[in-house]
N, C-alpha and C positions, 0 to 999 in steps of 0.2 A: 294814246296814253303811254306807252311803251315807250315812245318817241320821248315824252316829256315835253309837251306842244299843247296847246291848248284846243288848236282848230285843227282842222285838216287842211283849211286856205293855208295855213302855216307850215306846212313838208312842202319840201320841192318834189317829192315823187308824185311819177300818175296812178294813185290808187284807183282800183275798183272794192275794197273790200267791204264788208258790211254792208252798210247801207246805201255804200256808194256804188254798189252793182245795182243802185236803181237810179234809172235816170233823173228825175226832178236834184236828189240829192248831189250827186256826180254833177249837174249841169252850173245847181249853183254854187258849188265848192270851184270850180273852173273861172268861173264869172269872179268869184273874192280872189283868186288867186291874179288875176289879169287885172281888174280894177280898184280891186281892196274892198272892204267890210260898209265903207262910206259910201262908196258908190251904189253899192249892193243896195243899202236899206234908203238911200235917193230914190232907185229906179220904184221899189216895191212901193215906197208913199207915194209916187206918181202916179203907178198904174195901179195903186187901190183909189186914186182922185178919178180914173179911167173908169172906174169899175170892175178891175182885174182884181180875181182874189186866189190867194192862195188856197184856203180850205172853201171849195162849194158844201160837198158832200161829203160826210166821213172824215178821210183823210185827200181826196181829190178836188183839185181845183184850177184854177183855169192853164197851171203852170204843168200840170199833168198831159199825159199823149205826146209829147215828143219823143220819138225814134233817134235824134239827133242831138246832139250837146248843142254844137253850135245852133241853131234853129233855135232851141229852148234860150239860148245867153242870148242871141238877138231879138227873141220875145222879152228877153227881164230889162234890156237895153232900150228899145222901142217902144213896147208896149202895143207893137204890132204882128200877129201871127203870121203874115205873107208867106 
């Protein structure tokens, strides 16, 4: 906000702040940034036809438990955990 940006896909810097020192957020603010917003919301209606979802429980869901950015962006890409 300070920025004057709407998104955080929208800085060129690598933040971790806020919300983004958690990985699901960080993983797919990376993903818009490298693919764009279009590709992002392609992969999700794909792998919710998969039956991948974002919120199972609470606030966790299938996109949750990566240790890993990339891991997590080749899961939103795929739709495969490998």
């Amino acid at each position: 906000m300070e920025k004057g940006i709407s998104h955080c896909c929208a800085c060129g810097e690598d933040c971790k702040k806020g919300i983004l020192s958690k990985m699901k957020p960080y993983g797919f603010t990376l993903f818009a940034k490298r693919y764009g917003m279009d590709r992002l919301l392609d992969c999700l209606e794909e792998n919710e036809k998969r039956g991948i979802v974002y919120h199972r429980r609470d606030l966790d869901g299938d996109y949750d438990g990566f240790d890993d950015p990339e891991k997590l962006i080749e899961f939103i890409r795929t739709g495969n955990r490998g």
